[in-house]
C-alpha positions, 0 to 999 in steps of 0.5 A: 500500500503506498505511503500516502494512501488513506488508511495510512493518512487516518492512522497519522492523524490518529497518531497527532490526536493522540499526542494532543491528547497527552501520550505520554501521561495525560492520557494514561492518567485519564485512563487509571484516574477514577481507580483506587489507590490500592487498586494502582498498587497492584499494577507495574512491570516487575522485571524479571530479567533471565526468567524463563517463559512457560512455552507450554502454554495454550493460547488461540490465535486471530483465526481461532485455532489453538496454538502452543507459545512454542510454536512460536518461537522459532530460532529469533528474539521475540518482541511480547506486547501485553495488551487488551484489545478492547482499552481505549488508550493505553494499549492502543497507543503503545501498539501504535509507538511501536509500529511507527519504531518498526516502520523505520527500523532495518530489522523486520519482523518476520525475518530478524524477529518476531512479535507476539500480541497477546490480550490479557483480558480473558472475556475476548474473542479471536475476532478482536485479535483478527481485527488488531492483526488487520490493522496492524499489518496494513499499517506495517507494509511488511509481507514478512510479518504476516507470518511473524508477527501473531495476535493471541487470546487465552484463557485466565490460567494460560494469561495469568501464568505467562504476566506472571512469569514477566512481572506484568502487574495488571489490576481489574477495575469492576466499576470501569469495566477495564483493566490498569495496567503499565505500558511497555514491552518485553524482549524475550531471546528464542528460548523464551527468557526474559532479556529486556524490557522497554518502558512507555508507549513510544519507543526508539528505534535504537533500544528496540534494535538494541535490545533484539540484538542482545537477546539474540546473542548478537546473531542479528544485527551488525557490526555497527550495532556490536560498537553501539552496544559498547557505547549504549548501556541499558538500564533498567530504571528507566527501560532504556539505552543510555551512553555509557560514558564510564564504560566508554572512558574505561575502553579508552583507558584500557586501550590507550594503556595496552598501546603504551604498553606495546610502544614501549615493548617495541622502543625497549627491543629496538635499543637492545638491537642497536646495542647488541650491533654495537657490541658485536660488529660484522667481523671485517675478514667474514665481510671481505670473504663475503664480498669475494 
């Protein structure tokens, strides 16, 4: 679908309103505002780096067949977006940050990596997971990612175990009908183990490239990335790549002595060199037999 067709001008105006209305927190405010305190205590991301996803779960996909987490991971880095398709703001917002870091990041789903989309409402259908899917992939513009980038339903006791197994706190509000919950996404490497998470509802392309490079053990990406992973460091109070600018100087600092180190190596051999010729110079007689 070309760039400048309808559906992809009504989803940037979406994206605008969206942003009038206060993506970042006023949105979300508006969305957890008229719930208990206690209720919000109850909701978070409690990351669990190294914790290992249960892929003998049982979930439905967007066509209403059951299918295993396992089949599922196949071989690439997986990018887990908890979300219910039925939230006015939140997931929806955090679904379309990432579709606009996926649209202009070099790694595609599909290919380097795979993406799974998977409601933690238990009351919703395959026909809501459908019409996500439908959405997002025109969106997208990849035919990779038809076959990369799944939409799943389950049921509360295959739901409950996978949030849990990732620190995904959610809360259920009875007066509104709705789950709170916190926005952000989970970097899972292809055995299904927790590798990084990302916080918040946009996301640059960098730390998504980033943190899909070291859940895959560096078997994607490039050489530039392996440079931008000594310059970056994560972290994980803020679920993103910062410079690591201690970590840069004390590169510097090591190389810059193991290049001391080697010049002096070297000038140290050279003199003893010159030394040993002065000490022993060409015997004259050998020269001259030579020369004949």
């Amino acid at each position: 679908m070309p760039r400048g067709s309808p559906i992809d001008r009504l989803a940037l105006l979406i994206a605008g309103a969206g942003i009038c209305l206060g993506v970042w927190t006023g949105a979300a405010k508006a969305q957890v505002a008229p719930m208990t305190g206690k209720l919000l205590d109850d909701v978070g991301i409690e990351q669990r780096p190294g914790a290992e996803v249960p892929l003998d779960l049982w979930f439905r996909d967007a066509d209403d067949r059951p299918v295993q987490l396992r089949q599922l991971f196949r071989g690439r880095p997986v990018v887990l977006n908890l979300v219910f398709y039925r939230c006015p703001r939140l997931c929806k917002m955090t679904t379309a940050g990432l579709l606009r870091t996926l649209r202009v990041m070099e790694l595609k789903a599909g290919q380097a990596f795979d993406i799974l989309t998977i409601s933690f409402d238990p009351r919703e259908p395959a026909s809501e997971a459908k019409a996500a899917r439908r959405t997002a992939l025109t969106l997208y513009e990849q035919p990779s990612a038809t076959d990369g980038w799944h939409f799943l339903v389950g049921q509360a006791d295959s739901i409950n175990a996978l949030v849990q197994s990732v620190g995904f706190r959610v809360a259920f509000d009875n007066d509104l009908d709705q789950y709170a919950h916190a926005a952000g996404l989970v970097i899972l490497t292809p055995e299904g183990r927790v590798s990084r998470y990302l916080n918040g509802v946009e996301f640059a392309s960098r730390d998504l490239r980033l943190a899909l490079v070291e859940a895959s053990n560096n078997r994607i990406g490039s050489v530039t990335d392996q440079v931008l992973l000594l310059c970056y460091q994560y972290n994980p109070k803020i679920g993103k790549y910062s410079f690591a600018v201690h970590g840069l100087l004390k590169g510097l600092g090591i190389s810059t002595v193991l290049i001391l180190a080697g010049s002096i190596v070297w000038m140290l051999r050279r003199e003893r060199r010159a030394a040993h010729n002065e000490n022993h110079p060409p015997d004259a007689a050998a020269t001259k037999t030579d020369d004949v």
